[in-house]
C-alpha positions as CSV (number, residue, x, y, z in Angstrom):
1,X,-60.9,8.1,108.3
2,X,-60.5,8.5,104.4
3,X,-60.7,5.0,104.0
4,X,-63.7,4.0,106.4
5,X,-65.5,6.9,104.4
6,X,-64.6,5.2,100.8
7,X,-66.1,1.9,102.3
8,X,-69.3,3.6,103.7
9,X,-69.4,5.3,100.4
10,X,-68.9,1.9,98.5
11,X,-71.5,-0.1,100.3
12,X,-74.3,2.3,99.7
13,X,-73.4,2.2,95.9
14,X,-73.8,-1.2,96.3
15,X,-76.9,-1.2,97.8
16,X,-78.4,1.3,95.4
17,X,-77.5,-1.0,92.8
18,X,-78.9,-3.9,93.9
19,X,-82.4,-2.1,95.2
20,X,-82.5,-0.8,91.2
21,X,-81.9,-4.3,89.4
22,X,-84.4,-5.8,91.8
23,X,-87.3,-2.9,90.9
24,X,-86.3,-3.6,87.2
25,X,-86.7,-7.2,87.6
26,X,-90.0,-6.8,89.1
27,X,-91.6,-6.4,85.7
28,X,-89.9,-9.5,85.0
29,X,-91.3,-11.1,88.2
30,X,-95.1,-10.1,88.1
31,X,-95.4,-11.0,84.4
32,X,-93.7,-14.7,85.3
33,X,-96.7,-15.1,87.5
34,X,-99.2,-13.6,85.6
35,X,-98.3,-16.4,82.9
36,X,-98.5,-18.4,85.7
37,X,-100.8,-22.5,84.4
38,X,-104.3,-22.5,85.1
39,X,-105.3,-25.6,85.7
40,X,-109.0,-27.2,84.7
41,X,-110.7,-29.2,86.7
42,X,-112.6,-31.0,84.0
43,X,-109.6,-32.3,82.4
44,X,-106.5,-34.7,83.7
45,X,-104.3,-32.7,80.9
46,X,-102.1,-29.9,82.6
47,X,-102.7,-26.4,81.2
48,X,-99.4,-26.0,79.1
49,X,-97.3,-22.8,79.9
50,X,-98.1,-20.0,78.2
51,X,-94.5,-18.9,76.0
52,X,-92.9,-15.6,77.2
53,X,-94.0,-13.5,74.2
54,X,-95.6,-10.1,73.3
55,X,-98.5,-10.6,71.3
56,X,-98.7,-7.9,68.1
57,X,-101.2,-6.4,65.9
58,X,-102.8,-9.3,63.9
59,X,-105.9,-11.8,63.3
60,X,-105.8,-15.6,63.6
61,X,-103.5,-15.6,66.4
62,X,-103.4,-18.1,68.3
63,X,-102.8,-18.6,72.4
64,X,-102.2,-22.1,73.8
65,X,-104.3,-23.2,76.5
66,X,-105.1,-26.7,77.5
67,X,-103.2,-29.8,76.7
68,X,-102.8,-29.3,72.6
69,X,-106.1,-27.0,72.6
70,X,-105.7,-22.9,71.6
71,X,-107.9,-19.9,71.2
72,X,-107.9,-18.1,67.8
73,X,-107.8,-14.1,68.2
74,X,-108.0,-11.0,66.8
75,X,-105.7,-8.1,68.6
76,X,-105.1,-4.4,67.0
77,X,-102.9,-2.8,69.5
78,X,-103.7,1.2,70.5
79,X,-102.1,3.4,73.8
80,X,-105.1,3.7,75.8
81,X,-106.2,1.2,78.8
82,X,-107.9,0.1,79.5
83,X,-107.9,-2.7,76.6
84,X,-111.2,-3.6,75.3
85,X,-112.5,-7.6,75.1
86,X,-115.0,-8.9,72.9
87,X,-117.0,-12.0,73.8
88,X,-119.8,-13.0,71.6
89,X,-122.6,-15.1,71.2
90,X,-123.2,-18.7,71.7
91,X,-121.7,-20.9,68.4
92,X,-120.7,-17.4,67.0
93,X,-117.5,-16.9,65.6
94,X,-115.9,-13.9,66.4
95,X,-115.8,-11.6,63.2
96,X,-119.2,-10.0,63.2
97,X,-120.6,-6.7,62.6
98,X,-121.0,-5.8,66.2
99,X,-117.1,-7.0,66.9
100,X,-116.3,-4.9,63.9
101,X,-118.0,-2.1,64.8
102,X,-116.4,-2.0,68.4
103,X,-113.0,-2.9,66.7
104,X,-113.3,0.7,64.3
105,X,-114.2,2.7,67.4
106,X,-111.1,1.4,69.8
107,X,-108.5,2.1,66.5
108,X,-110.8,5.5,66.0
109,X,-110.1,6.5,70.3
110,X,-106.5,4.2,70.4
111,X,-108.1,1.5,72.8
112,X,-106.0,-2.0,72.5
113,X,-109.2,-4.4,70.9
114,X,-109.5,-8.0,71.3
115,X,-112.2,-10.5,70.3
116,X,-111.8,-14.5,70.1
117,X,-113.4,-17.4,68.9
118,X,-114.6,-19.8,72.1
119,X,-113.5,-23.3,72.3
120,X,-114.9,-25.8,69.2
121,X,-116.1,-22.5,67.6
122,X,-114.1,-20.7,64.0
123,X,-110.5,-20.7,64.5
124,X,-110.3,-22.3,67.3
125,X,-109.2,-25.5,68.3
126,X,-112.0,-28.6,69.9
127,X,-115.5,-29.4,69.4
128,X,-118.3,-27.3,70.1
129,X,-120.0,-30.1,72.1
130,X,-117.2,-30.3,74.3
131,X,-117.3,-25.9,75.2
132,X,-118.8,-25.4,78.4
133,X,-119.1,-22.0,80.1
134,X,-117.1,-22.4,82.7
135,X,-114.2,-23.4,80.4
136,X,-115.0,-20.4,78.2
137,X,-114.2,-18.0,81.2
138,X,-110.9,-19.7,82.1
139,X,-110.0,-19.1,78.3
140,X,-111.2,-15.4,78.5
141,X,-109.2,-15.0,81.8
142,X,-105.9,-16.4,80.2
143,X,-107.0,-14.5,77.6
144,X,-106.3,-11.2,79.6
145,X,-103.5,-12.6,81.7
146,X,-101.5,-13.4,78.4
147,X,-102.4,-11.2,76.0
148,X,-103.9,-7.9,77.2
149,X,-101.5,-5.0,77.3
150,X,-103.5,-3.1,80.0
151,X,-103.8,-5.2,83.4
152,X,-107.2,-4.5,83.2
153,X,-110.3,-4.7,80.2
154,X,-113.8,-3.7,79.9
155,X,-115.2,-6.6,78.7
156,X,-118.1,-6.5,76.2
157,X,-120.5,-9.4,76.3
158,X,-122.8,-10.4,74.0
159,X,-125.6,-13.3,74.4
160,X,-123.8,-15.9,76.8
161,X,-120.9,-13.4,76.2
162,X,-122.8,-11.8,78.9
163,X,-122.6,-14.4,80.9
164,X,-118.9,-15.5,80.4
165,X,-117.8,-11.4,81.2
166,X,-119.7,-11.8,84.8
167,X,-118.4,-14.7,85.5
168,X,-114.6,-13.2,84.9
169,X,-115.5,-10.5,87.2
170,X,-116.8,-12.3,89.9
171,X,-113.8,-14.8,89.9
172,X,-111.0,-12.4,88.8
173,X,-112.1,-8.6,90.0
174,X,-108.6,-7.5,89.4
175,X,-108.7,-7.7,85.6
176,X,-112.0,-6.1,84.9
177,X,-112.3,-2.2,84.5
178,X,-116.2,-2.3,83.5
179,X,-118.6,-4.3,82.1
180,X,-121.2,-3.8,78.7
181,X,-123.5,-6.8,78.3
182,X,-125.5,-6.9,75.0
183,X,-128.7,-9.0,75.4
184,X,-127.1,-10.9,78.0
185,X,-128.0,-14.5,79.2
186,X,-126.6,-15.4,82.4
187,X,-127.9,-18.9,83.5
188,X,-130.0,-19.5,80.0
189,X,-128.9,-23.5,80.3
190,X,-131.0,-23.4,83.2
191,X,-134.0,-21.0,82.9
192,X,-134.4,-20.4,79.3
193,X,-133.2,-23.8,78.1
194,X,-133.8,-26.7,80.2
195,X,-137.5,-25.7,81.5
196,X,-138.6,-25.4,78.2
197,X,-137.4,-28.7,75.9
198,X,-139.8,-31.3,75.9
199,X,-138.7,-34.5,78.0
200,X,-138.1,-36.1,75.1
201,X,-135.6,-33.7,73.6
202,X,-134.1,-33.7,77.4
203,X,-133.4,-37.9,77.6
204,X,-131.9,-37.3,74.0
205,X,-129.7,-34.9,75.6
206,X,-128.5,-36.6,79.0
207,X,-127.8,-40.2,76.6
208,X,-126.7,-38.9,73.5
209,X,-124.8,-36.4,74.6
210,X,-126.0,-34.0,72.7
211,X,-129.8,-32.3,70.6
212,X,-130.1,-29.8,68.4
213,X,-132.8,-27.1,69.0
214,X,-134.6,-24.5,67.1
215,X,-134.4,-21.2,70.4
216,X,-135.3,-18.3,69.0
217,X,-134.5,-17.8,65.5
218,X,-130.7,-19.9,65.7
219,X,-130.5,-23.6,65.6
220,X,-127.6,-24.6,68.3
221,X,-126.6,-28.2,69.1
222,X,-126.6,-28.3,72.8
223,X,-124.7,-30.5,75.0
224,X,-125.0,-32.4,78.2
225,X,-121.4,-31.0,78.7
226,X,-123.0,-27.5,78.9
227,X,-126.0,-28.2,80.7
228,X,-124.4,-29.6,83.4
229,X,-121.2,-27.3,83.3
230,X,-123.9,-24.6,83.4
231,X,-125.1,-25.6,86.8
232,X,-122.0,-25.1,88.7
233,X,-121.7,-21.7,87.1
234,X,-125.1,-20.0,87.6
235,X,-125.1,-16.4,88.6
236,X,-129.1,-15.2,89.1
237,X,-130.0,-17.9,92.2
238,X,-130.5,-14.6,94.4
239,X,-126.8,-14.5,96.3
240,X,-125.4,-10.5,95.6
241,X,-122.3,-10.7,93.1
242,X,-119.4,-9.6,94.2
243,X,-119.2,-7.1,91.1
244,X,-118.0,-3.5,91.8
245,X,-117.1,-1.9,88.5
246,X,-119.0,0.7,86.0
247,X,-121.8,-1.9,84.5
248,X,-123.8,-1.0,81.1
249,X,-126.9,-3.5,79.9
250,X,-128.2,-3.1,76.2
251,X,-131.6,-5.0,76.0
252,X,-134.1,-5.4,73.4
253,X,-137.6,-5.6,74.0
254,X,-138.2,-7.8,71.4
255,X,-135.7,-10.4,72.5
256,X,-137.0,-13.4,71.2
257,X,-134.4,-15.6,72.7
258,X,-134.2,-13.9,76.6
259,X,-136.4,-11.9,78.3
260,X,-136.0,-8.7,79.6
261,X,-136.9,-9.4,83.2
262,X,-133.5,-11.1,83.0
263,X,-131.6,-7.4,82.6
264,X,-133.3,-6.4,85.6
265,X,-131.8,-9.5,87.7
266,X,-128.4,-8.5,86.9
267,X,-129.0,-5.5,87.5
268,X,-130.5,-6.1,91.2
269,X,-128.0,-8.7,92.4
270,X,-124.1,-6.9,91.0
271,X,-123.1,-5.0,94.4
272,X,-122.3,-1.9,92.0
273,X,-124.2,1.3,92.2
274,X,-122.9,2.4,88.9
275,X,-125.0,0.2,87.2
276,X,-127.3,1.4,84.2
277,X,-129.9,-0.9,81.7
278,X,-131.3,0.6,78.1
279,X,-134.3,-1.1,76.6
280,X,-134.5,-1.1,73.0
281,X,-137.8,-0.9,71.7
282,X,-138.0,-3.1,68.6
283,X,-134.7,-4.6,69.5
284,X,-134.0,-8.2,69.2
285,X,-131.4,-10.5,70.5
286,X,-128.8,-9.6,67.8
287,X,-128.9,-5.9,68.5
288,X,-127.4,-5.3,65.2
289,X,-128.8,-1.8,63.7
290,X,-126.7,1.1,63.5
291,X,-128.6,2.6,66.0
292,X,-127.6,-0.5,68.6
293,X,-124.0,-0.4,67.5
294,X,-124.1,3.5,69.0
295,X,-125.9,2.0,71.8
296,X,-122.7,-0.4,72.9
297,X,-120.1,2.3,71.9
298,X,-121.6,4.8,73.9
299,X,-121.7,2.3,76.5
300,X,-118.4,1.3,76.6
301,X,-117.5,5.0,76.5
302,X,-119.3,5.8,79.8
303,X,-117.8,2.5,81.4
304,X,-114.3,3.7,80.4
305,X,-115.4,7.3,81.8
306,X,-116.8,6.4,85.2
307,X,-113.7,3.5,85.8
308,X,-111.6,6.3,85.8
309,X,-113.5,8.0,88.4
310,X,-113.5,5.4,90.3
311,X,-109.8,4.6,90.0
312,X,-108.6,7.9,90.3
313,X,-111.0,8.6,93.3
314,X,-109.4,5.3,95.0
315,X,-106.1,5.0,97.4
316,X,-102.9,5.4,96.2
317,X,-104.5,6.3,92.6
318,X,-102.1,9.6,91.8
């Protein structure tokens, strides 16, 4: 009896030793598949695997992402999550005075900040007439996936930013926490670009490969690449987005680059109710006053607020 007890007593140890290595190797697990290659449809070249590393406080960074290509980033690692992502403008680099405004409020409230340069833009690798929305949001996803700390970000999008950030959260819902879009420009290839260039600047386009045009006050040399990338990925056609996080729109009524009726789309077609949009009177596409950089910290603050409502509100949250 003594010795069919030590067995019975043996076997359970067992088992509660194996049951505990497999929980600790779960970390192990989910962040193997979160590294997991994206591939890109434009391009034969594989994505190369990401390297098994934890990504530190520092600027110029740089994460591998298609064939020899990387994204350059900035990363100051706080506590708090969720982590906050900066996306900014079109042929912007990513050090600017809204990014470094956003960057002193997450050290000043310990929220993980992240900001980098798109594809063929500052530090990072390819040409600019090659970048294409759509391969700007597989970036910014791996982005995340890779680097982030927190599972999920609030993603702060300026210009087509904007765009990029609700394209993220309309393919990958899982890794966005909110939303703050600073005179965003979903579908601007489409509606804002192509309807206005002359036919002759459009034919230079389609056989060159690429113009450059004077929109607004920015000269930008504009691709067929992106024109026709920008088609497959158009948001505003009228079809609800699948969108259910805290959402914040910063518009100036002086935009002189997108209209302000196109704040109002966004903010009709996201299924969200928690959606909110503040006109600045005066303000132009840059939104770059002190006054407009309290604008996007305040609304990143209420997005962090009201996600944690939400979360905590939610199934299995605590």
């Amino acid at each position: 009896m003594a010795q069919a007890t030590m067995r019975l007593t043996l076997l359970l140890l067992a088992g509660c030793l194996q049951a505990s290595a497999w929980r600790a190797a779960a970390p192990l697990r989910a962040g193997a598949a979160a590294r997991g290659v994206l591939g890109y449809a434009r391009r034969a070249t594989a994505a190369r695997p990401v390297a098994a590393q934890a990504y530190e406080t520092g600027r110029n960074q740089n994460l591998p992402t298609v064939g020899d290509d990387s994204v350059c980033f900035d990363m100051w690692l706080g506590t708090k999550s969720p982590a906050i992502v900066y996306l900014p403008c079109l042929h912007k680099a990513k050090n600017n005075a809204k990014a470094s405004n956003l960057e002193s409020w997450c050290r000043q409230t310990d929220h993980t900040f992240i900001c980098a340069d798109y594809m063929g833009t500052g530090g990072s690798s390819g040409d600019f007439i090659d970048g294409t929305v759509g391969r700007w949001t597989d970036d910014a996803i791996r982005m995340i996936e890779n680097v982030s700390p927190s599972r999920k970000v609030v993603l702060v999008g300026a210009g087509v930013g904007g765009w990029v950030m609700l394209l993220v959260a309309k393919r990958r819902p899982d890794l966005v926490a909110g939303l703050v879009g600073l005179a965003a420009d979903p579908d601007f290839t489409e509606d804002l670009l192509w309807e206005q260039l002359d036919d002759d600047v459009k034919t230079s386009i389609m056989e060159d490969g690429v113009h450059e045009i004077t929109w607004g006050d920015s000269q930008y040399p504009i691709s067929r690449n992106l024109i026709e990338d920008g088609r497959k990925n158009l948001v505003l056609r009228g079809e609800k987005l699948n969108i259910d996080c805290p959402i914040r729109l910063v518009h100036g009524m002086a935009d002189e680059e997108v209209p302000v009726e196109t704040v109002f789309k966004i903010a009709d077609l996201v299924n969200t109710p928690d959606v909110a949009v503040n006109l600045v009177k005066g303000g132009t596409h840059f939104l770059d006053s002190e006054l407009d950089f309290k604008r996007m910290r305040q609304a990143v603050s209420e997005v962090i607020d009201n996600y944690y409502e939400i979360d905590l509100s939610s199934p299995g949250s605590g």
